[in-house]
KEFI-13132 format. One record per residue (C-alpha): residue in one letter; x, y, z. Coordinates in steps of 0.2 Angstrom, whole numbers, padded with zeros to 4 digits, always signed. Layout:
aXYZ...
END
This chain:
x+0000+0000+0000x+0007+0017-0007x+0009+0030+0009x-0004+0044+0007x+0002+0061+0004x+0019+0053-0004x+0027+0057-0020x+0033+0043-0030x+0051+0044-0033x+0053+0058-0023x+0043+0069-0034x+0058+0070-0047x+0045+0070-0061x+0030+0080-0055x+0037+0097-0065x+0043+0104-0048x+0059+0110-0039x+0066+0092-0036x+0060+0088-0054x+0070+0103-0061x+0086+0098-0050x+0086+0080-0055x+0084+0083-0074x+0095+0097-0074x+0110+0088-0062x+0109+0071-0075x+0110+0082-0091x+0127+0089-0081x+0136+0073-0077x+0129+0063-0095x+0139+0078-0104x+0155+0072-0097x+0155+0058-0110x+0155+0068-0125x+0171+0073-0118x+0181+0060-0113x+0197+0066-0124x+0199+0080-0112x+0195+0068-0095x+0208+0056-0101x+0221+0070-0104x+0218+0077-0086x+0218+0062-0078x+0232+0050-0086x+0239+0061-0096x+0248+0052-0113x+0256+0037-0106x+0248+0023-0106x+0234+0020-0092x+0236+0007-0081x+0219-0001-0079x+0222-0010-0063x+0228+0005-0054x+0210+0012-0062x+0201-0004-0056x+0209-0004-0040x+0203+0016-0037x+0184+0009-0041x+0186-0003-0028x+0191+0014-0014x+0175+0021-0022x+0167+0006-0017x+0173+0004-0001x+0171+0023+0004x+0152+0022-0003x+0149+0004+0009x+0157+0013+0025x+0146+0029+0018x+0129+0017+0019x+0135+0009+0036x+0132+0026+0045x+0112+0021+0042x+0107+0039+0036x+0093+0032+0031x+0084+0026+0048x+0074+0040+0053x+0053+0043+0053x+0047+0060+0055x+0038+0062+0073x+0022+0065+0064x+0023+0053+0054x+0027+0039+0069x+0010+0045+0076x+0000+0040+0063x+0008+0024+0057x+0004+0017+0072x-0016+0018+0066x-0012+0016+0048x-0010+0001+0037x+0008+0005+0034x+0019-0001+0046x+0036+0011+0050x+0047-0004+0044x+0042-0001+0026x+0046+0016+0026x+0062+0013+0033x+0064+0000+0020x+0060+0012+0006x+0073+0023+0014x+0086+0011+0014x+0084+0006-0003x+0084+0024-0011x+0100+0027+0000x+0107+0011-0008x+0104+0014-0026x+0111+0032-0023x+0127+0024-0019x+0126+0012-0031x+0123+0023-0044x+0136+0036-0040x+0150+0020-0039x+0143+0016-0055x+0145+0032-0064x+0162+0033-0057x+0166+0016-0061x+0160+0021-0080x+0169+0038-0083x+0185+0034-0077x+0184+0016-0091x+0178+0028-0106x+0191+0041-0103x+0205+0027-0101x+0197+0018-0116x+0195+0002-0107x+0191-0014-0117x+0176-0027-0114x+0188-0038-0100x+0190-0022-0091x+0171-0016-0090x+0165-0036-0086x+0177-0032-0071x+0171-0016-0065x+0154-0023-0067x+0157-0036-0055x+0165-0026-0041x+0152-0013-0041x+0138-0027-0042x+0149-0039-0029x+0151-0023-0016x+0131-0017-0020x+0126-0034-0012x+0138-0033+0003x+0131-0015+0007x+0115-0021+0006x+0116-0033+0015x+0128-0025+0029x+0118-0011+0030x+0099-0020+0032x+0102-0023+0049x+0111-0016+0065x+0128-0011+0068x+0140-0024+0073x+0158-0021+0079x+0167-0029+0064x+0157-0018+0048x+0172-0007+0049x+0182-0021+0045x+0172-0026+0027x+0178-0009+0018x+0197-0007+0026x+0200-0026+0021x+0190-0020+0002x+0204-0008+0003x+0218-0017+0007x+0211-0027-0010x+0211-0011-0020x+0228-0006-0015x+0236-0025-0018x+0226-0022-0037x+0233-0009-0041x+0251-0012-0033x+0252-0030-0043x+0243-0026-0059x+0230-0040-0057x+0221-0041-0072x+0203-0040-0075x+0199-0060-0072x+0211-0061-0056x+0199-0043-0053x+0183-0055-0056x+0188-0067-0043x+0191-0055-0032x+0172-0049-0034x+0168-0066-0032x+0176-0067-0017x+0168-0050-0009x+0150-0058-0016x+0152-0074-0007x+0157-0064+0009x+0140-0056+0008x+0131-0073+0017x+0140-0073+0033x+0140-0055+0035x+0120-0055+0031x+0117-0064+0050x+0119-0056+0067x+0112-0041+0074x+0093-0033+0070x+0084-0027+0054x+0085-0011+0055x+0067-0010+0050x+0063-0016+0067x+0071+0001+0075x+0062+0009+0089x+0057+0028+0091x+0073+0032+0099x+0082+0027+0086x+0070+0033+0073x+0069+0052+0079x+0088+0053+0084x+0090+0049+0066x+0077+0062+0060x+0088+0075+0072x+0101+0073+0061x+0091+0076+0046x+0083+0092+0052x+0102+0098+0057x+0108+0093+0038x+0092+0101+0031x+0095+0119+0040x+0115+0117+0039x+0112+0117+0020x+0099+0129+0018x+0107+0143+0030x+0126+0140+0023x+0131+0134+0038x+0144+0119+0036x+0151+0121+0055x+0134+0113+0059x+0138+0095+0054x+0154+0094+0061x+0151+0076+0071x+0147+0078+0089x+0160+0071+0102x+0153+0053+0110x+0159+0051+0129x+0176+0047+0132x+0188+0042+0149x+0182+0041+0164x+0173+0053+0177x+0184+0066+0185x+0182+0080+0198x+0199+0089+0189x+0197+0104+0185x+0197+0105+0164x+0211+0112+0155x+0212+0114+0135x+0224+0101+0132x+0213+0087+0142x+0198+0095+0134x+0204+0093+0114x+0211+0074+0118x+0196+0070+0125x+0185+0077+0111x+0198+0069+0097x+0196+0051+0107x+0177+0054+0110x+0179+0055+0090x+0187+0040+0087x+0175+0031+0079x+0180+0042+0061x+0200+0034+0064x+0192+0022+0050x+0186+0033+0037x+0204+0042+0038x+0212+0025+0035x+0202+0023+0019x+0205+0042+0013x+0223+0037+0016x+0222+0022+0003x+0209+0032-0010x+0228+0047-0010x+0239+0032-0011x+0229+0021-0026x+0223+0037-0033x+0240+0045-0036x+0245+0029-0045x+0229+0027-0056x+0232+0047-0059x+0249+0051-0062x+0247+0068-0070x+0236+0074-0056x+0248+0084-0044x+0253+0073-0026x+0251+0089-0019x+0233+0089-0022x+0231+0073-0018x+0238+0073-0001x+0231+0090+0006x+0212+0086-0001x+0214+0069+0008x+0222+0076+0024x+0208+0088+0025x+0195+0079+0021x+0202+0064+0035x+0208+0075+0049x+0191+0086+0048x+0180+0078+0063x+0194+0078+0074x+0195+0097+0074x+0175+0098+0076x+0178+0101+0097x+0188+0117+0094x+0172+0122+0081x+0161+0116+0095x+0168+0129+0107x+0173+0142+0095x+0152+0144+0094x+0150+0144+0111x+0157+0156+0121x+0147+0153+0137x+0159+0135+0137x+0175+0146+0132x+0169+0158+0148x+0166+0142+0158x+0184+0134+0151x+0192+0152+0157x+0206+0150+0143x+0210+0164+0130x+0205+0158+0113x+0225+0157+0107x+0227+0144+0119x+0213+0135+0113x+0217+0137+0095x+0235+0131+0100x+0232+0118+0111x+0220+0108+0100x+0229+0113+0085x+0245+0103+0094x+0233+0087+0097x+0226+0090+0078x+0245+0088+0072x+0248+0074+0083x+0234+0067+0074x+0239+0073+0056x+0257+0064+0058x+0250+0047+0062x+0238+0050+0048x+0255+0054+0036x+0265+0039+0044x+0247+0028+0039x+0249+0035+0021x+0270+0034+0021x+0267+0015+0025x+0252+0013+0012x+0264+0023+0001x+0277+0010+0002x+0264-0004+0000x+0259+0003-0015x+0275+0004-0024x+0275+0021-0028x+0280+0038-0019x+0276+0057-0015x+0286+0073-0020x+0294+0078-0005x+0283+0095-0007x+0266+0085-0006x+0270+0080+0013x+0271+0099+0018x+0251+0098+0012x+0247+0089+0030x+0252+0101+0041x+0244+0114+0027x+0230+0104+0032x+0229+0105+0048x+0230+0125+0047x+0215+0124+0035x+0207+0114+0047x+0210+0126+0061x+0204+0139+0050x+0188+0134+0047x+0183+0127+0063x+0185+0143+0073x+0174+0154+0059x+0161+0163+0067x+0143+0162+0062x+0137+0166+0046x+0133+0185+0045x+0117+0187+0030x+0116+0206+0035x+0129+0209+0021x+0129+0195+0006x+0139+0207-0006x+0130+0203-0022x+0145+0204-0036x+0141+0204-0056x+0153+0188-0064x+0151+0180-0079x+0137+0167-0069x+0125+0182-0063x+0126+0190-0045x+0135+0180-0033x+0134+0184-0014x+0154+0186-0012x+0154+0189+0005x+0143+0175+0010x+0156+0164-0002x+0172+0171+0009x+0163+0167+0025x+0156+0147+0016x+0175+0143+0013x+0185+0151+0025x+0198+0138+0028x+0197+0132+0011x+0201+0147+0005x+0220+0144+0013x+0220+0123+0008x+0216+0130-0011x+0231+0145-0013x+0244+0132-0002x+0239+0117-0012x+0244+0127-0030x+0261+0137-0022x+0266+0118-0017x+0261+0108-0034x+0269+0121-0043x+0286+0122-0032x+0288+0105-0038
END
């Protein structure tokens, strides 16, 4: 029975916003195609491509997009909606189930239509596309069937040990039917890990309005421009204690209570190394500071959290230098084991980084302490500017990538240095 009051397929084709959105972002990404002379001269240059280094990046993309569906996005009800359900026909588990499977195919379909641009611009032949079929199939059933059901202490295992097989694909040239076993291998894996644990569509209403918090922050962040709103809360860490807080127990604890990301920066570390061998003429530079960024991010979100609360900076009694400093020395503590993670991966791989491309980390971390202690976004003033797109509010831009802003002119001075 079809939920009253719903749209099918998310109202994409009922002529309206979402409609307009949809139609217009799939006409974007379906002209990359036409141009897949240009792709291949920005991304391998004119040497020849090595299609397992490419097959080995598809299989990061897959691992990043199962570690992407584990975090169970998808398992939320709005609260007006859990009243009625109880008195409908329509239970909550088969809204839950429609959630998860749009959140699926969306992963699906992005690894898919990676999986097919990076083959066309490389001119990959039949044996090559069989392959990337079957990892992206063979990693779509495991996330499915990972994801169906609660979390269990090893899921974060399935995508590092997916990763460790992209990196040894792309490290040994294993060609497109060794790459077929391997997806045969990950598909046969998906039986045991489809036992243990609950369906999610059994969640209860604490678990199903926590999870529509979430959605309401990630609806508002993105409609008032406010990234510093999804930087991951802190979950308890240590123990209790009567000492009095100081700024250097404050940022370990918020960087351990953040722990649970310490994966995620392990698989951007073998997406820089696998990418930087699949892509030769893209700069290590590049590679390394988007990566580091992109990793060390939630580890600075407990500077961000107090940088937008100064009743706790009154509370913590500490100027906001020694903040800044004292949780930018934990950030770099965290930044170096995250460089000695991609120097070992590096080795592993084979391959090797300009010595400018290690001075992005710490580049980095600086972006990162940047855009963590922005203030709030001040709408009094957008500062419309005339470019060749129409009006763009500039000053709403400065203040959206502060932080950014530093990574970007760091990144270029340090590729081209090289």
């Amino acid at each position: 029975m079809r939920i009253p009051g719903r749209k099918r397929f998310g109202g994409i084709f009922s002529g309206d916003l979402a409609g307009f959105v949809f139609l217009f972002g799939f006409g974007f990404l379906f002209t990359a195609f036409f141009h897949v002379d240009g792709w291949r001269r920005a991304l391998y240059g004119s040497s020849r491509v090595d299609f397992p280094a490419v097959l080995g990046l598809l299989t990061l993309c897959c691992a990043v997009g199962w570690r992407g569906l584990l975090r169970r996005g998808f398992v939320w009800v709005e609260p007006a909606e859990l009243t009625w359900l109880d008195f409908a026909p329509v239970d909550r588990g088969r809204v839950v189930t429609l959630r998860l499977l749009g959140a699926w195919t969306g992963v699906v379909a992005v690894t898919a239509y990676l999986a097919a641009l990076l083959l066309a611009a490389g001119g990959a032949g039949l044996d090559q596309w069989r392959a990337a079929f079957a990892l992206v199939a063979a990693t779509g059933v495991v996330a499915f069937v990972s994801a169906r059901r609660t979390a269990l202490w090893f899921d974060a295992l399935g995508s590092l040990l997916l990763a460790v097989l992209g990196l040894a694909i792309a490290a040994f040239g294993l060609g497109p039917v060794t790459v077929q076993f391997v997806a045969a291998g990950v598909l046969a894996a998906a039986l045991p890990l489809a036992f243990g644990g609950e369906p999610v569509v059994r969640a209860g209403r604490a678990t199903l309005l926590a999870g529509w918090d979430g959605r309401v922050l990630r609806s508002v962040a993105v409609t008032f421009l406010d990234p510093m709103m999804l930087l991951p809360p802190s979950a308890p860490a240590g123990r209790f204690s009567l000492r009095r807080p100081t700024p250097l127990r404050l940022a370990w604890a918020g960087t351990l209570g953040r722990s649970r990301y310490a994966g995620a920066a392990v698989l951007v570390g073998f997406a820089v190394v696998v990418a930087h061998i699949a892509m030769p003429t893209v700069p290590g530079a590049v590679l390394v500071g988007v990566g580091a960024y992109v990793a060390l991010t939630p580890f600075g979100a407990g500077l961000g959290e107090l940088w937008r609360n100064p009743g706790r900076r009154r509370w913590l009694g500490t100027a906001n230098r020694g903040l800044v400093l004292t949780h930018g020395v934990v950030l770099a503590g965290v930044g170096s084991l995250w460089a000695a993670l991609l120097a070992v991966v590096t080795l592993a791989g084979g391959t090797s980084f300009p010595a400018t491309a290690w001075l992005a980390v710490p580049l980095a971390v600086l972006s990162i302490l940047r855009t963590v202690t922005r203030t709030g976004v001040d709408y009094a003033n957008p500062g419309f500017t005339d470019t060749p797109m129409g009006p763009m509010p500039a000053n709403l831009v400065r203040q959206l990538f502060r932080g950014l802003d530093l990574l970007a002119v760091g990144i270029v001075l340090l590729a081209a240095a090289i």
